[in-house]
C-alpha positions in Angstrom: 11.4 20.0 78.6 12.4 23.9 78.8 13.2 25.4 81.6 14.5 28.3 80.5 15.2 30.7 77.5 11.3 31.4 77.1 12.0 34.8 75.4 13.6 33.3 72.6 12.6 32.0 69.2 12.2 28.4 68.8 14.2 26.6 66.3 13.2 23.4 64.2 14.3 20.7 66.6 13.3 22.3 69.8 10.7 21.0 72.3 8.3 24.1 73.5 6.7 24.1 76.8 4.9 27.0 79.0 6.9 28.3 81.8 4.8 26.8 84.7 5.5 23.0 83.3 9.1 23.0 85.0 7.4 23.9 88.4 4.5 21.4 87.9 6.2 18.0 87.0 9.1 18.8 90.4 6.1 19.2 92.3 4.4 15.7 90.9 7.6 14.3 91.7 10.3 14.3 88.9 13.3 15.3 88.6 16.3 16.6 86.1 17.9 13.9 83.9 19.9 15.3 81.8 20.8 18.7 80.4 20.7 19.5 76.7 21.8 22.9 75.7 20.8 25.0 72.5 23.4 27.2 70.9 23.2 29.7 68.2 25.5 29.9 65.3 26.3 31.9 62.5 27.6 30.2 59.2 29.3 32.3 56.7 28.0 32.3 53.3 31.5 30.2 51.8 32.3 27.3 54.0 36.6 26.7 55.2 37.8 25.2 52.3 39.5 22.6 54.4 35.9 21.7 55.9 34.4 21.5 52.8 36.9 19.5 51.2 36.5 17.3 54.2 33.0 17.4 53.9 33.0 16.6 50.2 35.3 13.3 50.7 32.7 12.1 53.2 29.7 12.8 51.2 31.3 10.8 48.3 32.7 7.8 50.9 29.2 7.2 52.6 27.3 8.4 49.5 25.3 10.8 51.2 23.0 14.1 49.7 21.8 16.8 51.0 18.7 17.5 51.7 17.1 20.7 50.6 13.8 22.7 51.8 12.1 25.6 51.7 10.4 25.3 55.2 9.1 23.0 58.0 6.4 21.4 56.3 8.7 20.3 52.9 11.5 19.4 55.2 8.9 17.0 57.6 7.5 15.7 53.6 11.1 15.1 52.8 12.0 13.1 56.1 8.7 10.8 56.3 9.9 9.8 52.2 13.3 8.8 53.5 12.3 6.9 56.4 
């Protein structure tokens, strides 16, 4: 559940909750977990070389692909295929 960073834009993968949830469920008795924390990067345009190189041996090792889409509806399309 959030409990905090409300003023920021959602990504993909992130749960999104109202600000008065926190407050609710400790006062119906539950309690913290776990933490997960959300970062924010920025990825250059060319990759290290010595990443993608990396990146290239284990794509051809474990036969893997990426996975390509335009937005959040193609990309939950192209999961539910796969699964």
């Amino acid at each position: 559940m959030l409990v905090e960073g409300f003023n920021e834009v959602a990504t993909l993968a992130t749960i999104y909750n109202f600000p008065y949830y926190p407050t609710h469920m400790e006062r119906l008795g539950y309690k913290k977990d776990i933490d997960w924390v959300e970062y924010e990067m920025t990825v250059t345009p060319e990759p290290d070389p010595t990443i993608a190189r990396i990146a290239d041996i284990a794509r051809r090792r474990y036969k893997l692909h990426l996975l390509e889409a335009r937005n959040k509806k193609e990309l939950v399309t192209i999961l539910t295929m796969s699964s």
